[in-house]
C-alpha positions as CSV (number, residue, x, y, z in Angstrom):
1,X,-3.3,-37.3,-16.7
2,X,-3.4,-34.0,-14.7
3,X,-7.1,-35.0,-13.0
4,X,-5.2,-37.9,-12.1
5,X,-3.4,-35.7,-9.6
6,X,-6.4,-34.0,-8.1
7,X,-8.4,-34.8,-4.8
8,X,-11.4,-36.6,-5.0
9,X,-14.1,-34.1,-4.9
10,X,-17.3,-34.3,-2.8
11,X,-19.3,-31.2,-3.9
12,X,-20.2,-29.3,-7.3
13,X,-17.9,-26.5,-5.9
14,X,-14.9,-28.9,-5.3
15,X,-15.9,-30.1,-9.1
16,X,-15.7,-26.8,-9.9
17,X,-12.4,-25.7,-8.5
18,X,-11.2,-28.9,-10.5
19,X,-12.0,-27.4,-13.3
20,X,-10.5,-23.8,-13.1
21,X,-7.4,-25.6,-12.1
22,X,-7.4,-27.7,-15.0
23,X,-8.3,-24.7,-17.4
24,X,-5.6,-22.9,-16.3
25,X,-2.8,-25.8,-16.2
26,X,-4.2,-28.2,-19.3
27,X,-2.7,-27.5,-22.7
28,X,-5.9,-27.0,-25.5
29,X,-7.4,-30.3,-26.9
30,X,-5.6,-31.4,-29.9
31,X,-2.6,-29.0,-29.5
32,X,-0.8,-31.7,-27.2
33,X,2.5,-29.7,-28.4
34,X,1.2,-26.5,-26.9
35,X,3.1,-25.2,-23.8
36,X,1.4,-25.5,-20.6
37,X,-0.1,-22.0,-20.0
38,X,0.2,-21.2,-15.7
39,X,-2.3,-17.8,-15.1
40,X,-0.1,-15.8,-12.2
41,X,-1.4,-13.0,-9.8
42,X,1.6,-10.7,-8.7
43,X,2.6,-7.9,-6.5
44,X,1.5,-3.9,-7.0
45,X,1.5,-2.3,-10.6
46,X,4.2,-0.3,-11.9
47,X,6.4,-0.6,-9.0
48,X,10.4,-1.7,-9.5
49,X,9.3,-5.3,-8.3
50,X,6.4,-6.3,-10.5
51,X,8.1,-4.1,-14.0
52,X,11.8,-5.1,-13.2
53,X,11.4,-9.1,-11.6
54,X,8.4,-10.5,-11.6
55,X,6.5,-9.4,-14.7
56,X,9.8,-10.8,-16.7
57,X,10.3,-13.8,-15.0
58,X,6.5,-14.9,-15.6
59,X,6.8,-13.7,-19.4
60,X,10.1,-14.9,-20.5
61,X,12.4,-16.4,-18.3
62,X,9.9,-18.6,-17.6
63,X,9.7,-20.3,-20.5
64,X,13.5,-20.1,-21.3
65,X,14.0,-22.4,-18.4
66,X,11.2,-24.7,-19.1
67,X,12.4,-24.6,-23.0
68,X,9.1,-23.4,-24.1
69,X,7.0,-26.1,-22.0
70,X,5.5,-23.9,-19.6
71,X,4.7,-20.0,-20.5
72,X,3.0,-17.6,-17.7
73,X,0.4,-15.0,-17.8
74,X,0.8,-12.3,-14.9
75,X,-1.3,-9.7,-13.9
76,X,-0.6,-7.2,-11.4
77,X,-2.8,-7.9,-8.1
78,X,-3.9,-4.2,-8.0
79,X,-5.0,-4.6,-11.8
80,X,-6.6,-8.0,-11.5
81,X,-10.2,-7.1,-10.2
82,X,-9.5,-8.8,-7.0
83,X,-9.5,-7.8,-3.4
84,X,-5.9,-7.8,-1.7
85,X,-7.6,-8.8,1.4
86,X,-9.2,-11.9,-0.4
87,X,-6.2,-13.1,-2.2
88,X,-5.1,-16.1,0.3
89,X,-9.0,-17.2,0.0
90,X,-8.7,-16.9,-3.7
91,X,-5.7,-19.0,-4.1
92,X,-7.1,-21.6,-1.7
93,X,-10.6,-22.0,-3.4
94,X,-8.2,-22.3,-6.9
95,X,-9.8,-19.0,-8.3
96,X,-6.1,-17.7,-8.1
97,X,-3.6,-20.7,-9.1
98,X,-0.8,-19.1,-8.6
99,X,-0.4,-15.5,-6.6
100,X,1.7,-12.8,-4.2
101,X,0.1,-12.1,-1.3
102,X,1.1,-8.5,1.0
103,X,1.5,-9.8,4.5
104,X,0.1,-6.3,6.0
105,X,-3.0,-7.0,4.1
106,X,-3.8,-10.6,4.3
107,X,-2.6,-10.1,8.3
108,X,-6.1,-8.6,8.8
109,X,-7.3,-11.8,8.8
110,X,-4.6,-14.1,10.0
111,X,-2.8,-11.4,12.5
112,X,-0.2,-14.2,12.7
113,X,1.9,-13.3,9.5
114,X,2.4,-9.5,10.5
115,X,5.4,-11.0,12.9
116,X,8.2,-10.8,10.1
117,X,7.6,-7.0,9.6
118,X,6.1,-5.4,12.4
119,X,6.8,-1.8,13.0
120,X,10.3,-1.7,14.5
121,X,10.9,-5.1,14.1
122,X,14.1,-4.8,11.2
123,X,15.3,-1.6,10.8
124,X,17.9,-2.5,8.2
125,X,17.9,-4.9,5.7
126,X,20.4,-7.7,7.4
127,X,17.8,-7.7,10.4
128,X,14.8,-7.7,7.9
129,X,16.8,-11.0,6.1
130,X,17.3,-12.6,9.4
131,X,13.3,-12.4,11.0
132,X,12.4,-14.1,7.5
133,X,14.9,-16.8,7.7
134,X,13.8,-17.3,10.9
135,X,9.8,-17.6,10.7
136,X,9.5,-18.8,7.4
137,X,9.2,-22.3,8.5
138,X,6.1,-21.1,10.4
139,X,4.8,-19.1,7.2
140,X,5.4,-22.5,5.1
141,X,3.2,-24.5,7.6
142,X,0.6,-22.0,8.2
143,X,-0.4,-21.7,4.2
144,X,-0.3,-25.1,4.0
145,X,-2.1,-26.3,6.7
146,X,-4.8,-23.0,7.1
147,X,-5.3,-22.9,3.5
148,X,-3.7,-25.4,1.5
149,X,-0.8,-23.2,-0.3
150,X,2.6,-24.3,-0.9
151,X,5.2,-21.4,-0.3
152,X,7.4,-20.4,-3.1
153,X,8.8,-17.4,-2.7
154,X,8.9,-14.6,0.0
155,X,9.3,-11.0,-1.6
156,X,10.1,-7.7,0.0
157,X,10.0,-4.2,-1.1
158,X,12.1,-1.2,-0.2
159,X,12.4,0.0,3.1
160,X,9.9,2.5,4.4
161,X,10.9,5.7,6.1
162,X,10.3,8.7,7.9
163,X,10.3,11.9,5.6
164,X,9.4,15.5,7.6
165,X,8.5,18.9,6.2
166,X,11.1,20.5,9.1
167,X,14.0,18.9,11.1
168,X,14.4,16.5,13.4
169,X,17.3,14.5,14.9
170,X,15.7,11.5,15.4
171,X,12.7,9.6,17.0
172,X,12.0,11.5,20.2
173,X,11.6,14.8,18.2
174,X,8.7,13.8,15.9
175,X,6.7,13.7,19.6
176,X,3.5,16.4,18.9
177,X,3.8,15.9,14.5
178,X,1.3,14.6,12.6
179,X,2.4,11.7,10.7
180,X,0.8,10.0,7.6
181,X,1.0,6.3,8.3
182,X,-0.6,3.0,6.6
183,X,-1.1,0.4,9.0
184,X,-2.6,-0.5,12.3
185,X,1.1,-1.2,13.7
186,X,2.6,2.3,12.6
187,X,-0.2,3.6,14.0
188,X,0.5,2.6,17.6
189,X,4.2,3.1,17.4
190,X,3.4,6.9,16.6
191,X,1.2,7.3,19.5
192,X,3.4,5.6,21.8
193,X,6.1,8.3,20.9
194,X,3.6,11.1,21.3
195,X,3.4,11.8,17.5
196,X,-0.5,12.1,16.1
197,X,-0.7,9.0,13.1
198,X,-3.0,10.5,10.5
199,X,-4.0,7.2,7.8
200,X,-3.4,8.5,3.8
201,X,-3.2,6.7,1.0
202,X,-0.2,6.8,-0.9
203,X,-1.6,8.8,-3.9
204,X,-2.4,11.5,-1.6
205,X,0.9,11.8,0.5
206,X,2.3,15.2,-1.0
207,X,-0.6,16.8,-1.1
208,X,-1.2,16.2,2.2
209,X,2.2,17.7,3.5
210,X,2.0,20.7,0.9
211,X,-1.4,21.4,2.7
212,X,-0.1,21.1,5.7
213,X,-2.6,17.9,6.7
214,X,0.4,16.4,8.0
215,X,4.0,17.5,8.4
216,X,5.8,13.9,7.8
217,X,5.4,10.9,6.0
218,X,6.0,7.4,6.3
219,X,6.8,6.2,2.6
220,X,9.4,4.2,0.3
221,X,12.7,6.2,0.1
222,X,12.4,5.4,-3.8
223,X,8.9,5.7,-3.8
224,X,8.1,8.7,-2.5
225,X,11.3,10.2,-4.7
226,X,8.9,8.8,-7.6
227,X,5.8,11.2,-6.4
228,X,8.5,14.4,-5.9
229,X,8.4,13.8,-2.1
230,X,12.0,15.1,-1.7
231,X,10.8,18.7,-3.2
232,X,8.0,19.1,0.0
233,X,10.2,17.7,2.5
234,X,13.6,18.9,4.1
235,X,14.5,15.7,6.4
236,X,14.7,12.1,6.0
237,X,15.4,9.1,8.7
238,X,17.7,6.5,7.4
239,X,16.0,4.1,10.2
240,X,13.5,1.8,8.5
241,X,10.4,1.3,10.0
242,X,8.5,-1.8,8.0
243,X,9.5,-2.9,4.5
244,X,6.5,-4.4,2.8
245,X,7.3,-8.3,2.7
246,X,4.9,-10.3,0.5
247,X,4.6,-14.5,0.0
248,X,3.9,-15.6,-3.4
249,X,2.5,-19.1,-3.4
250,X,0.1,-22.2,-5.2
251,X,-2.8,-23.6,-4.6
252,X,-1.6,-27.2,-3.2
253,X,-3.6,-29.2,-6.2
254,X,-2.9,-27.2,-9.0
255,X,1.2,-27.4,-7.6
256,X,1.1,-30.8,-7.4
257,X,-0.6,-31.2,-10.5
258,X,2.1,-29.6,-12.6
259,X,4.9,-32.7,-13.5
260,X,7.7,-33.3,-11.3
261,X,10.5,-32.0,-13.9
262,X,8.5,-28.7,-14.3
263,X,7.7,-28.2,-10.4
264,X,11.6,-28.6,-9.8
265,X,12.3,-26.3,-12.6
266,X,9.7,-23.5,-11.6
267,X,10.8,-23.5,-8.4
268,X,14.8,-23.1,-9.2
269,X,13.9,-20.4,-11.4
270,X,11.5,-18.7,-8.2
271,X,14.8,-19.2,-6.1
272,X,16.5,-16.7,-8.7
273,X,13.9,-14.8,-9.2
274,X,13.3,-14.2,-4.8
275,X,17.0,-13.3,-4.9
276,X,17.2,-10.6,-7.4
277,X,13.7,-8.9,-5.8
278,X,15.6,-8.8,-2.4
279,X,19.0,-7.5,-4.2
280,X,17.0,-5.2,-5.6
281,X,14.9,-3.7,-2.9
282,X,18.7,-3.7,-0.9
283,X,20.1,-1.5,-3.5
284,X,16.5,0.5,-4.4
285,X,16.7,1.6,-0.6
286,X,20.5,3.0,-0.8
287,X,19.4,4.9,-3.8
288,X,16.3,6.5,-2.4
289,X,18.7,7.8,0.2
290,X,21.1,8.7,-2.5
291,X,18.5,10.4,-4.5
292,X,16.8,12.6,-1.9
293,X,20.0,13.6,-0.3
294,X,21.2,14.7,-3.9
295,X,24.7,12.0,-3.8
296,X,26.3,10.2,-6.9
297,X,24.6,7.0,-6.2
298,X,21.3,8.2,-7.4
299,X,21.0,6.6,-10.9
300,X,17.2,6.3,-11.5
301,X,15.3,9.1,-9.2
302,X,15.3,12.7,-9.1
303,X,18.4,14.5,-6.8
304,X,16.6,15.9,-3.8
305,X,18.9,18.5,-1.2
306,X,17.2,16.7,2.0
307,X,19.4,16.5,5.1
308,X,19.8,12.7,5.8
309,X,19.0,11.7,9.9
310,X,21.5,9.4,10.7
311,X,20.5,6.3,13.3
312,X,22.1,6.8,16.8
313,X,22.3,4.8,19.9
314,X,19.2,6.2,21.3
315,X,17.3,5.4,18.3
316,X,18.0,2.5,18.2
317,X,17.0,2.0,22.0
318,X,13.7,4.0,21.6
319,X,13.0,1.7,18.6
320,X,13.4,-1.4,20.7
321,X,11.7,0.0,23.5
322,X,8.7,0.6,21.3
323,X,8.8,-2.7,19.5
324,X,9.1,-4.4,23.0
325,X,6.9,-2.3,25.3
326,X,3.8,-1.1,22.2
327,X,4.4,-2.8,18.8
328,X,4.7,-6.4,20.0
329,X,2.7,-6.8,22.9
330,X,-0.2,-5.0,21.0
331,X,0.3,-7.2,18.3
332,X,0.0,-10.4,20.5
333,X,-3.4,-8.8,22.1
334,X,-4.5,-8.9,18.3
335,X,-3.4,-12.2,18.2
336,X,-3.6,-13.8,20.4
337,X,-1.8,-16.9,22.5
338,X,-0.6,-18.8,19.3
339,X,1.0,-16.1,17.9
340,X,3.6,-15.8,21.3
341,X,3.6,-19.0,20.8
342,X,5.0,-19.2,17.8
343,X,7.0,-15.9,18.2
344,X,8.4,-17.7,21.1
345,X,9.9,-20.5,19.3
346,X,11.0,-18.9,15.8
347,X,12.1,-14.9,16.7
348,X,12.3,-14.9,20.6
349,X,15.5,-16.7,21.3
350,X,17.1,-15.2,18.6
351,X,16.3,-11.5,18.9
352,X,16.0,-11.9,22.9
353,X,12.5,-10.5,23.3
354,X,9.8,-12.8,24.3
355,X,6.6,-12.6,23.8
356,X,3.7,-12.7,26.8
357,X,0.4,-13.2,26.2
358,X,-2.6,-12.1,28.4
């Protein structure tokens, strides 16, 4: 019944994508009773999204709400043997059924879905829910149509912020410190404000300030609590800078192969499951400030004595200067014409900066 459901093929390798989607979606022969078995790629390892949401979901809830038809099988995309970069490929040649793509990796090659999280873009969680709303349309129609992946669910983690090894009031002061940063937008938003962007991984992020490689950081407030941040640090910016939003997704045949009932099922359960990853990287973010700045709201880090940097009004102009005069037009450069284009029409009207392209 399932090949029923699947495109004709015209080469051995469209045969053979056939067949890894059918392996992965087709109850064993004679065990007709057997649940359908869905193989799942998710988001990094051992962080609060993939232990906390998605690795339960996939492994129980899951089957609760299919009542044992359908079970899944996750694996964490870091753990899986498979490129980051690669994974929209993957999940359109079928290799990966069903997987969560990070849109700061994946926008390497398709620059285009970097525009709901560029540096400077949301920097709190109500703007962050907003430029989602807003251009999901666009990331719906540009899975489907570039790679033939339906759209599930769009994941975010924690905010990231800006930790320093000695004070600062706010943007304009971290002009002349190096900064560890980890992408190619962060990296031109700390040169525009006069800072030196040094790229370390995350692993290495303490070390680096202990040695005095760089004297801030640009990290999860939760996260870096994790890797004892708060004990090298003295100051933290309650401004977010990026978040860390990720699309999780199917390959188009093996969606449509699944029955009706269990597609409307799945999906009700991913509608749960998207809300409680956003609830929780909402309240995750409060309690990495909570936790660093040693207040009664920290339940699950380590109390830190930082000194918290509030946001003021000239913040929060630099920051739109920066998205508007460095983050965005570079980004379009990058780019190129559909993306201010499409920027036009989804985030421009609504956030009142357009977008020009050369």
């Amino acid at each position: 019944m399932l090949a029923c459901c699947l495109a004709p093929m015209r080469s051995w390798t469209r045969w053979l994508q056939a067949f890894m989607l059918l392996a992965c979606l087709t109850p064993r022969p004679g065990q007709a009773d057997e649940p359908l078995r869905l193989k799942v790629i998710g988001g990094l390892a051992d962080v609060s999204q993939f232990v906390r949401y998605e690795e339960p979901f996939w492994r129980r809830r899951l089957s609760e709400l299919t009542n044992g038809k359908v079970v899944g099988e996750i694996a964490a995309f870091d753990r899986a043997g498979f490129r980051a970069e690669e994974m929209l490929q993957l999940m359109r040649l079928g290799v990966v059924p069903f997987g969560t793509a990070l849109l700061a990796i994946v926008s390497s090659e398709e620059p285009e879905f970097n525009a709901v999280d560029l540096p400077a873009l949301n920097p709190d969680f109500a703007s962050l829910r907003q430029t989602v709303r807003l251009y999901r349309p666009h990331l719906r129609r540009i899975l489907q149509e570039r790679y033939g992946i339906e759209l599930l669910a769009v994941y975010t983690y924690p905010a990231q912020v800006t930790w320093c090894s000695r004070p600062f009031t706010g943007l304009a002061d971290l002009a002349g410190r190096r900064i560890r940063t980890s992408s190619v937008g962060q990296v031109e938003m700390f040169e525009a404000l006069g800072a030196t962007p040094v790229v370390i991984p995350f692993a290495g992020v303490v070390q680096a300030i202990k040695n005095g490689v760089v004297e801030c950081a640009v990290t999860g407030a939760l996260s870096g609590n994790a890797v004892g941040l708060q004990d090298v640090t003295t100051h933290i910016h309650s401004m977010a800078l990026t978040w860390g939003v990720s699309v999780f997704g199917a390959n188009q045949e093996a969606w449509n192969a699944l029955p009706p009932d269990l597609r409307d099922t799945i999906q009700r359960g991913l509608v749960e499951l998207e809300d409680n990853i956003w609830e929780g990287a909402a309240r995750e973010t409060g309690e990495g400030i909570d936790c660093n700045t040693g207040r009664a709201g920290c339940i699950t880090g380590r109390k830190g004595n930082m000194t918290l940097v509030p946001v003021t009004p000239a913040d929060d102009a630099r920051r739109r200067s920066l998205l508007t005069q460095t983050v965005l037009p570079r980004w379009v450069d990058r780019c190129g014409t559909d993306c201010a284009d499409a920027w036009n029409r989804y985030l421009g009207p609504v956030l009142g900066i357009p977008a020009y392209a050369n």
